[in-house]
C-alpha positions as CSV (number, residue, x, y, z in Angstrom):
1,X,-2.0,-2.7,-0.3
2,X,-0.6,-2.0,2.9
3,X,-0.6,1.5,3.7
4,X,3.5,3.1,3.4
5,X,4.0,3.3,7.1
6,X,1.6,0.4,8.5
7,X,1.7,-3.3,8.0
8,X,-0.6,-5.5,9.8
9,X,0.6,-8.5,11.8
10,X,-1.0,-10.9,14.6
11,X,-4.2,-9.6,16.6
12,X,-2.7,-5.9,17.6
13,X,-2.8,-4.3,20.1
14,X,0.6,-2.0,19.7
15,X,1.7,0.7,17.0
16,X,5.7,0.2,17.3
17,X,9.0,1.2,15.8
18,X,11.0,-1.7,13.5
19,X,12.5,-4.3,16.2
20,X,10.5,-2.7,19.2
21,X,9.4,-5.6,21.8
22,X,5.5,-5.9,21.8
23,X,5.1,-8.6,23.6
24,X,2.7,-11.7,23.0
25,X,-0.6,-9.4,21.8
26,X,1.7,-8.5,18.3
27,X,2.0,-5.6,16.5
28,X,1.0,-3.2,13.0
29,X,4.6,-2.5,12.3
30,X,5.7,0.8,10.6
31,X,7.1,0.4,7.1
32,X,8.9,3.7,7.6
33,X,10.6,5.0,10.4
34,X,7.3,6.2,13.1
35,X,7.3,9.9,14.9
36,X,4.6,8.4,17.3
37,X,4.1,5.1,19.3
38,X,1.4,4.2,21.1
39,X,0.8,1.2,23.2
40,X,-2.2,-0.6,24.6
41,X,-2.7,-3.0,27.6
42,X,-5.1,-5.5,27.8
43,X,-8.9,-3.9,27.9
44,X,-7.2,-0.1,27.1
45,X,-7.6,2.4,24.1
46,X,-4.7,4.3,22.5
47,X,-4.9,7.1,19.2
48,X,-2.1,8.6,17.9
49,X,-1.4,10.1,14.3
50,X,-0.1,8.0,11.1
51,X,3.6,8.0,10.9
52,X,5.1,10.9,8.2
53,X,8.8,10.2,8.2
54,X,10.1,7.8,5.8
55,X,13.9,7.0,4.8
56,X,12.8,8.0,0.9
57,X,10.0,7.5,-0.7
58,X,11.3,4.7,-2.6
59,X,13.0,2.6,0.0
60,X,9.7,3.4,2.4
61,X,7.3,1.1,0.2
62,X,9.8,-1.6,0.0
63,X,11.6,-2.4,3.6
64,X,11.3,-3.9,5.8
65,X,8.9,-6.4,3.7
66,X,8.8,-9.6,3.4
67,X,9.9,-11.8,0.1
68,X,6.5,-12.5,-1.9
69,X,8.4,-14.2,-4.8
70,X,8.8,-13.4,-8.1
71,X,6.2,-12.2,-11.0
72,X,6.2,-15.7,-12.4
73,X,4.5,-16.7,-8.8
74,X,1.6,-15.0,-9.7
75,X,1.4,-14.7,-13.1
76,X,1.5,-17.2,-15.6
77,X,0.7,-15.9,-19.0
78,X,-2.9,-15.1,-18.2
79,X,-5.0,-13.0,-20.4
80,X,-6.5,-10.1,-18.6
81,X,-9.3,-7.9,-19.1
82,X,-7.8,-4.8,-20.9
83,X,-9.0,-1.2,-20.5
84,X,-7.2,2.1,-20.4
85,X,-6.5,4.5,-17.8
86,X,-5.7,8.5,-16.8
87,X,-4.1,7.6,-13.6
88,X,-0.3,8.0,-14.2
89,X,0.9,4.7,-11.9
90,X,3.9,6.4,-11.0
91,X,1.8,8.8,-8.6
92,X,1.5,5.8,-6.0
93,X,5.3,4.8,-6.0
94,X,6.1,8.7,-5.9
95,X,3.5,10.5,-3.4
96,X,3.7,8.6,0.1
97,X,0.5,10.3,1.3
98,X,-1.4,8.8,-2.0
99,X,0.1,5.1,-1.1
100,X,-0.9,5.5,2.3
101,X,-4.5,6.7,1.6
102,X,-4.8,3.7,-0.6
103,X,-3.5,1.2,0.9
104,X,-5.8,1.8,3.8
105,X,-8.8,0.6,1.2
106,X,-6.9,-1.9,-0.5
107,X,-6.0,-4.3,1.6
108,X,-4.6,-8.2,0.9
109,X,-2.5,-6.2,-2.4
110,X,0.6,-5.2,-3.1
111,X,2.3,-3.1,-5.9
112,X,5.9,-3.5,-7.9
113,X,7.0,-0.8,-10.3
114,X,8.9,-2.3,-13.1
115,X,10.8,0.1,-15.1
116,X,11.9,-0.5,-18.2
117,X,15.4,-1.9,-18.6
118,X,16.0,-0.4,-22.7
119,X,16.4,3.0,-21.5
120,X,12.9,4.6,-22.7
121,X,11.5,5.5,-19.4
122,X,8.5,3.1,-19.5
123,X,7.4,0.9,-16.8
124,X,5.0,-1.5,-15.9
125,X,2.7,-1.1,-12.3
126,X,2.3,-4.7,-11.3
127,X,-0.7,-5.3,-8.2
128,X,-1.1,-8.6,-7.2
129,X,-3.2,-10.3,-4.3
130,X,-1.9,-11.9,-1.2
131,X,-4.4,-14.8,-2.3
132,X,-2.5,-15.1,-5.7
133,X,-5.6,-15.0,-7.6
134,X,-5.9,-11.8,-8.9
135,X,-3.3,-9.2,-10.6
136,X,-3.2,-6.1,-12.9
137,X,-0.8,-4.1,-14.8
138,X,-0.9,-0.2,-15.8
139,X,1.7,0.3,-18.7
140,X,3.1,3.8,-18.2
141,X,4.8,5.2,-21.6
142,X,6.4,9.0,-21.2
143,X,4.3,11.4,-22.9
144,X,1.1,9.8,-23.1
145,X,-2.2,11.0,-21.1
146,X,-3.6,7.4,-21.1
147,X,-2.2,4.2,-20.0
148,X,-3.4,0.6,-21.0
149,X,-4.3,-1.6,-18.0
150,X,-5.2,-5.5,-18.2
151,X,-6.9,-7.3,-14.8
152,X,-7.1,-11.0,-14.4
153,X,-8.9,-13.0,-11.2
154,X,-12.0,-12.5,-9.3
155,X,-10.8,-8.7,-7.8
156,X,-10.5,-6.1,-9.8
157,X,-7.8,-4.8,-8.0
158,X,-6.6,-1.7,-10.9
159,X,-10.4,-0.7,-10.8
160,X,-10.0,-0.8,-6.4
161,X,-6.6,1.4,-6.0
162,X,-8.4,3.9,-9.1
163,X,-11.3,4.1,-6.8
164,X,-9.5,4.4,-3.9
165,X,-7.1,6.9,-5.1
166,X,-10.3,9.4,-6.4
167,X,-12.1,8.7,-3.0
168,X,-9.0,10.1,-1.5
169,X,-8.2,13.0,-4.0
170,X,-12.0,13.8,-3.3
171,X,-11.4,14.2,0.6
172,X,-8.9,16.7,-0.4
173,X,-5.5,14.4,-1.1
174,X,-4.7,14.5,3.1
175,X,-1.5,14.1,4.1
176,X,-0.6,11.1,7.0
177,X,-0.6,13.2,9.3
178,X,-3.8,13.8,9.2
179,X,-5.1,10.4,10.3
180,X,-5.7,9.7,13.0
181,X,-4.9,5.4,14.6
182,X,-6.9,4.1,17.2
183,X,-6.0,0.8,18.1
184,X,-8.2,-1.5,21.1
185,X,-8.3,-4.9,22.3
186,X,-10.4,-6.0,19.5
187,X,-8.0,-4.3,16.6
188,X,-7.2,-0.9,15.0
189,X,-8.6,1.2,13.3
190,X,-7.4,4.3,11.1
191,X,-9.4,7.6,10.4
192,X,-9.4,10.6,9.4
């Protein structure tokens, strides 16, 4: 999952605002409107902070993206592995800090909330893999304290966002602003 803010595109060398020039080196481009920029020349370091301003926490995780199809692309009536989770899904379309976090240790993934169309509130998490072998779904139901997941493919990629989300709810749930971007010659890298 690429982290709410960051998307990773050619060998970078440049942290830069939607539609900024970066020249030939490429860029990780912001998902969300940046507060920082840095940019590199060839054989240079920059660091800067994570970007914290997005246009809503909703519209942040979806745009500028690009189209990765439809559900039927990567599913196709599979049978997963079912289990059950306490992780309310929702958390990771609804905290930007959490997506972020996560998305830094899930890479190659992406997420689609689907909510319900009846009325009732529910919705189904979809994660799928950029190498359309793997996906999972969390069903979230009002109410309830546990929510039924099913995985299918070689990553287990419910199992990798849970673990990722804990790992980060362990360091203390930091916020974006806490991390710190170093990017180099030979690529970025994003700590805290």
């Amino acid at each position: 999952m690429a982290p709410d803010g960051l998307r990773r595109s050619a060998p970078a060398p440049a942290i830069t605002p939607p539609g900024s020039r970066t020249g030939s080196a490429g860029t990780v481009r912001p998902r969300s409107r940046p507060t920082r920029r840095c940019t590199t020349s060839p054989g240079t370091t920059s660091r800067g902070r994570a970007c914290t301003r997005t246009w809503s926490a909703a519209t942040a995780w979806r745009a500028p993206r690009r189209s990765y199809g439809r559900i039927r692309d990567w599913y196709h009536g599979e049978e997963g592995e079912r289990a059950t989770t306490t992780l309310d899904p929702r958390v990771l379309e609804e905290n930007p800090d959490a997506r972020f976090a996560v998305g830094l240790r899930v890479r190659d993934a992406w997420p689609l909330l689907c909510p319900a169309d009846d009325g009732s509130d529910e919705a189904t998490y979809w994660l799928f893999d950029d190498a359309r072998s793997s996906w999972a779904t969390v069903e979230y139901v009002p109410g309830q304290d546990t929510y039924e997941t099913e995985q299918h493919g070689p990553r287990r990629l419910w199992d990798d966002v849970e673990s990722a989300y804990r790992a980060w709810t362990a360091e203390g749930a930091p916020t974006r602003d806490r991390y710190r971007i170093t990017v180099t010659p030979e690529g970025q890298t994003v700590s805290l």
